[in-house]
C-alpha positions as CSV (number, residue, x, y, z in Angstrom):
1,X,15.0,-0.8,-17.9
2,X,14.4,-3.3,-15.1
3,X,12.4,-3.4,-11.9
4,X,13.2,-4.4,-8.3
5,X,11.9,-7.7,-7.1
6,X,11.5,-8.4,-3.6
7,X,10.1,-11.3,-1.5
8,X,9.5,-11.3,2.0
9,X,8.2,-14.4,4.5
10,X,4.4,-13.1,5.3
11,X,2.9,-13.6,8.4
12,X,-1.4,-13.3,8.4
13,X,-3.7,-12.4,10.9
14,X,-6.8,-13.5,9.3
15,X,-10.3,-14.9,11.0
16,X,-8.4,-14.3,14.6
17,X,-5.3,-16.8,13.7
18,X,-2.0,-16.6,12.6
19,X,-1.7,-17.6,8.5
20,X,1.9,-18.4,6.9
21,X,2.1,-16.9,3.2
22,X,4.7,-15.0,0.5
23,X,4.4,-11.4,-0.3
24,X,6.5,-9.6,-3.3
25,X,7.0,-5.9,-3.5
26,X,8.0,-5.1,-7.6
27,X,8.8,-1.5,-7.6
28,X,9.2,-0.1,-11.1
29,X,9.4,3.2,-12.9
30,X,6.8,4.1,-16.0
31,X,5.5,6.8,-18.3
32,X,1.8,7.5,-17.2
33,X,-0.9,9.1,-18.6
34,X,-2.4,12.1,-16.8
35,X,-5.7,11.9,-18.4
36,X,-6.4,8.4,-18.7
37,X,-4.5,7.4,-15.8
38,X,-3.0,4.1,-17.4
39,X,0.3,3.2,-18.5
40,X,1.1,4.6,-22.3
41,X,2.0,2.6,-25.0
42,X,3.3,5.6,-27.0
43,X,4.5,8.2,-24.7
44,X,5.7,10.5,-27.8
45,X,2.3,10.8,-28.8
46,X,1.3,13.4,-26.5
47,X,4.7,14.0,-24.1
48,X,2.1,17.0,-22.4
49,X,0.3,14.1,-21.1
50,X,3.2,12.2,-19.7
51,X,3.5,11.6,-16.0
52,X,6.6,9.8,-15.5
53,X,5.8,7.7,-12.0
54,X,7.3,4.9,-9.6
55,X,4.6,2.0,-9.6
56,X,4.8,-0.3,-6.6
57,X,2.7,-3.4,-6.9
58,X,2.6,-5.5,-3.7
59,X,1.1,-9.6,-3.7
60,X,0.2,-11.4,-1.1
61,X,-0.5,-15.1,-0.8
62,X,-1.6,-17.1,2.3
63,X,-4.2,-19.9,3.4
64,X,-7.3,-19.5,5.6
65,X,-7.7,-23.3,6.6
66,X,-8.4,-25.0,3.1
67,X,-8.8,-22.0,0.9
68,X,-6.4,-19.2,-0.6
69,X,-6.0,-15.7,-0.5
70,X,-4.7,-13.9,-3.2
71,X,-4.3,-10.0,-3.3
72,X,-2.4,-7.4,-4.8
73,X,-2.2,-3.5,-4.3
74,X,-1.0,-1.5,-7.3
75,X,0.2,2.6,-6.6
76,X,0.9,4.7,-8.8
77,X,3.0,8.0,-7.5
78,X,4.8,10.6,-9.9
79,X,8.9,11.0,-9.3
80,X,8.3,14.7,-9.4
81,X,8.1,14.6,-5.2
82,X,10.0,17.7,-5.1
83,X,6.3,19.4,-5.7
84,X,5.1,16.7,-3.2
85,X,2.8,15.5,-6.0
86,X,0.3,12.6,-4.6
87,X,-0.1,9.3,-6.1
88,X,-2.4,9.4,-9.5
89,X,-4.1,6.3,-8.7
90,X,-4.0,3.0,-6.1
91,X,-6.2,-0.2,-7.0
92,X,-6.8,-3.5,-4.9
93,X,-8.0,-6.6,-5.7
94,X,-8.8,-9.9,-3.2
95,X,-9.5,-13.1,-4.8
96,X,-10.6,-16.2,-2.4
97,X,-13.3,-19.0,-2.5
98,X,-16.1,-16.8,-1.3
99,X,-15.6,-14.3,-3.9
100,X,-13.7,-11.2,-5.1
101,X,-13.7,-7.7,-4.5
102,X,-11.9,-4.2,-6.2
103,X,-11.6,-1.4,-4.4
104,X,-9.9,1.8,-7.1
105,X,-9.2,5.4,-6.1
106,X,-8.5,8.1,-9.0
107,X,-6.9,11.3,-8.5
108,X,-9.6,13.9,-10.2
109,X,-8.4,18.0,-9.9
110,X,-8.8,18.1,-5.9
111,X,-10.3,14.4,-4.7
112,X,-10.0,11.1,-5.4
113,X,-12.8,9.4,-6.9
114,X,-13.5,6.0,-5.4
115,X,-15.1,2.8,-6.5
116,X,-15.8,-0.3,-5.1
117,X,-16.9,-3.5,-6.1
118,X,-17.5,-6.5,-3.5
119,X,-19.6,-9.8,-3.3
120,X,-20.4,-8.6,-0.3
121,X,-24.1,-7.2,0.8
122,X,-22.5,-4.5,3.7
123,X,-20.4,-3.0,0.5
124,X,-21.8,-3.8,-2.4
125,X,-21.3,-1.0,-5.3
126,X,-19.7,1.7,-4.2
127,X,-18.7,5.1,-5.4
128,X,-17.6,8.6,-3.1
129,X,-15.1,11.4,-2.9
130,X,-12.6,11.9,-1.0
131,X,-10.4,14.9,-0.4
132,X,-7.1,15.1,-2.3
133,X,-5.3,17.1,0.8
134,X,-5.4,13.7,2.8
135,X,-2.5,11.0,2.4
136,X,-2.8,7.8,1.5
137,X,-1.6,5.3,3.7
138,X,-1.1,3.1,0.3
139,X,1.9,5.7,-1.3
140,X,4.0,5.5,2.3
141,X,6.3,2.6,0.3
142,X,7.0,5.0,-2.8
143,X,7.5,8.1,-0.7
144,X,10.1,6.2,1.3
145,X,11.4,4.5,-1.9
146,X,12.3,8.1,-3.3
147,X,12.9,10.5,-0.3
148,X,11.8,9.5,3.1
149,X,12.7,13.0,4.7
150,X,8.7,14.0,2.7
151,X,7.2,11.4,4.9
152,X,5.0,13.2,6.9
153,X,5.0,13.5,10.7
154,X,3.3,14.1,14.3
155,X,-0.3,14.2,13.8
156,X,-1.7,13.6,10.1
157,X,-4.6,13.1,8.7
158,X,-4.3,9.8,6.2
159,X,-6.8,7.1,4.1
160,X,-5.6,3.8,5.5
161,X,-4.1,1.1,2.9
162,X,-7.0,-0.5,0.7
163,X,-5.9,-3.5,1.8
164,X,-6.0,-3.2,5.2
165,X,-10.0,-1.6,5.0
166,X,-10.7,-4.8,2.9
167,X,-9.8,-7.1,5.9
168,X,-11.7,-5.3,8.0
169,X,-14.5,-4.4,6.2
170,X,-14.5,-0.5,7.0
171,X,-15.9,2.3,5.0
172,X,-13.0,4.7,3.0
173,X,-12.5,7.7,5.0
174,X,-10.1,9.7,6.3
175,X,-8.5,9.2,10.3
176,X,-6.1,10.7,12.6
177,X,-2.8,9.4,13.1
178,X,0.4,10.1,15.1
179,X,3.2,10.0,12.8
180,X,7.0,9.7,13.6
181,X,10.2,9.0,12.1
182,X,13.2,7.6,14.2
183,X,16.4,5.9,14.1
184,X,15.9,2.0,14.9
185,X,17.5,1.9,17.9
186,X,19.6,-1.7,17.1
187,X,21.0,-0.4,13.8
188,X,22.2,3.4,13.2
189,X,21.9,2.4,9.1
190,X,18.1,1.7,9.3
191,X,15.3,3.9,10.4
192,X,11.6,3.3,11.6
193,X,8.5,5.0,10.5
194,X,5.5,4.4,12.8
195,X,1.5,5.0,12.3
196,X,-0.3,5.4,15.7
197,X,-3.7,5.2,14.7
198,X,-6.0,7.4,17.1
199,X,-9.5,6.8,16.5
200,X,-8.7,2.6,16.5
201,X,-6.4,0.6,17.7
202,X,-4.0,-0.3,15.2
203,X,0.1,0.5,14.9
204,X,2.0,0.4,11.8
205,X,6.0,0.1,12.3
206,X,7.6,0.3,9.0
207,X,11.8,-0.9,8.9
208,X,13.4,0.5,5.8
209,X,17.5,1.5,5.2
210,X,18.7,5.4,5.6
211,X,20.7,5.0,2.5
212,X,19.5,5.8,-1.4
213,X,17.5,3.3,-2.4
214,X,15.8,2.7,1.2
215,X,15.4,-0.6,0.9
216,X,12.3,-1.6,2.9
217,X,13.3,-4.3,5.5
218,X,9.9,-5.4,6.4
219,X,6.7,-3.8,8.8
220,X,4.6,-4.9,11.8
221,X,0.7,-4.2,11.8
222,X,-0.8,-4.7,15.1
223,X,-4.8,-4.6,14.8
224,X,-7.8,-6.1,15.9
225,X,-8.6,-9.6,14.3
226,X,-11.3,-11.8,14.2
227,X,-14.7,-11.6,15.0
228,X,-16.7,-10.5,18.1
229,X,-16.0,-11.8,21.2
230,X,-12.9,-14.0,19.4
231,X,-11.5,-10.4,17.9
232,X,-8.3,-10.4,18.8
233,X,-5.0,-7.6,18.8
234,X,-2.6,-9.6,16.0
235,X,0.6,-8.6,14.7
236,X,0.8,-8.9,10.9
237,X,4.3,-8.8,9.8
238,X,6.6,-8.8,6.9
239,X,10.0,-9.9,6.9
240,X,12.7,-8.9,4.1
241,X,14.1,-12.6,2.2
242,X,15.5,-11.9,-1.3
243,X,16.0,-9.2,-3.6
244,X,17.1,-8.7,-7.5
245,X,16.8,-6.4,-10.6
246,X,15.2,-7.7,-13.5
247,X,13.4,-6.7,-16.6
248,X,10.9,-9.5,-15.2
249,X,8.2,-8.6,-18.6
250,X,11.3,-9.6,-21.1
251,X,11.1,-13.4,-19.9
């Protein structure tokens, strides 16, 4: 009956610099509906069609110079992970003063069906398919929310975060990365999952605690930033500020 809040401080790498910002992760669980693959308003209606899933929807806000950002990732992954069932469904949205993009991807029998819409000529309208046998980098947080010990490992074959292809502008298919679960070295109650990404320079460290709920602590993104000769390797990172339960909808 309530959802878990968290804020974190944000730290940007966006146009080769450094950008201060707020992100919230609000992880909450809902009925779903296989078919349509939206939240029902009547679950009884048809309890065959009934998905029961942990949604994670993740903002972040920041400046570039004058103008905002403001984007949000939405994933939608059943509970049922002791089938290792993959998320239904992951959209992304980016608003700033240049314009806006959405980027959706739709579990359909064995791919997901992708769609993308951007202001931008490179990208335009887009639609594809992608295999449903490769993970999404975008689920990581629910898997670890619900059992970390399904996170996969060594080398993997993963769709990275809709978010992250935005920033960079890269097409939506599947890469190789090294993948590895430890023990943080500073804290026996908190553990590390890292993504070594192979075919481009870019590691993900995610901080999260061992124990039922696994709180996630915060993450570092090291990739290259910026433009051309000014592209730069920049360290996104979240750090964990505040956390509460609340039936946020109800106020």
């Amino acid at each position: 009956g309530k959802a878990e809040l968290t804020s974190y401080t944000l730290e940007q790498a966006r146009y080769g610099e450094m950008r201060s910002g707020e992100l919230v992760t609000i992880f909450v669980t809902e009925d779903f509906s296989k078919s349509k693959q939206v939240k029902l308003d009547n679950p009884s209606k048809n309890p065959k069609d009934v998905a029961p899933i942990l949604k994670l929807n993740l903002t972040k806000k920041f400046n570039t110079g004058l103008y905002p950002y403001s984007m949000m990732t939405s994933v939608f992954t059943p509970v049922d992970q002791a089938n290792r069932q993959r998320s239904l469904k992951v959209t992304t949205s980016a608003q700033e003063w240049c314009g806006h993009t959405f980027h959706q991807l739709n579990l359909k029998e064995n791919s997901y069906k992708e769609t993308l819409h951007s202001y931008f000529e490179s990208e335009g309208e887009q639609n594809g398919m992608i295999k449903k046998s490769t993970m999404l980098e975008d689920e990581i947080f629910n898997l670890i929310r619900m059992n970390p010990a399904n996170l996969p490992q060594n080398k993997v074959m993963l769709i990275p975060a809709t978010m992250y292809l935005r920033f960079v502008h890269q097409p939506t298919k599947p890469t190789e990365v090294n993948a590895q679960l430890r023990d943080d070295p500073n804290n026996p109650a908190v553990s590390i999952y890292s993504l070594d990404f192979i075919e481009f320079e870019r590691k993900l460290n995610i901080t999260f605690n061992k124990a039922f709920p696994h709180e996630i602590l915060g993450w570092e993104d090291t990739y290259k930033d910026g433009y051309g000769a000014n592209a730069k390797l920049l360290t996104t990172k979240a750090t964990k500020k505040k956390s509460m339960m609340l039936d946020y909808w109800s106020k």
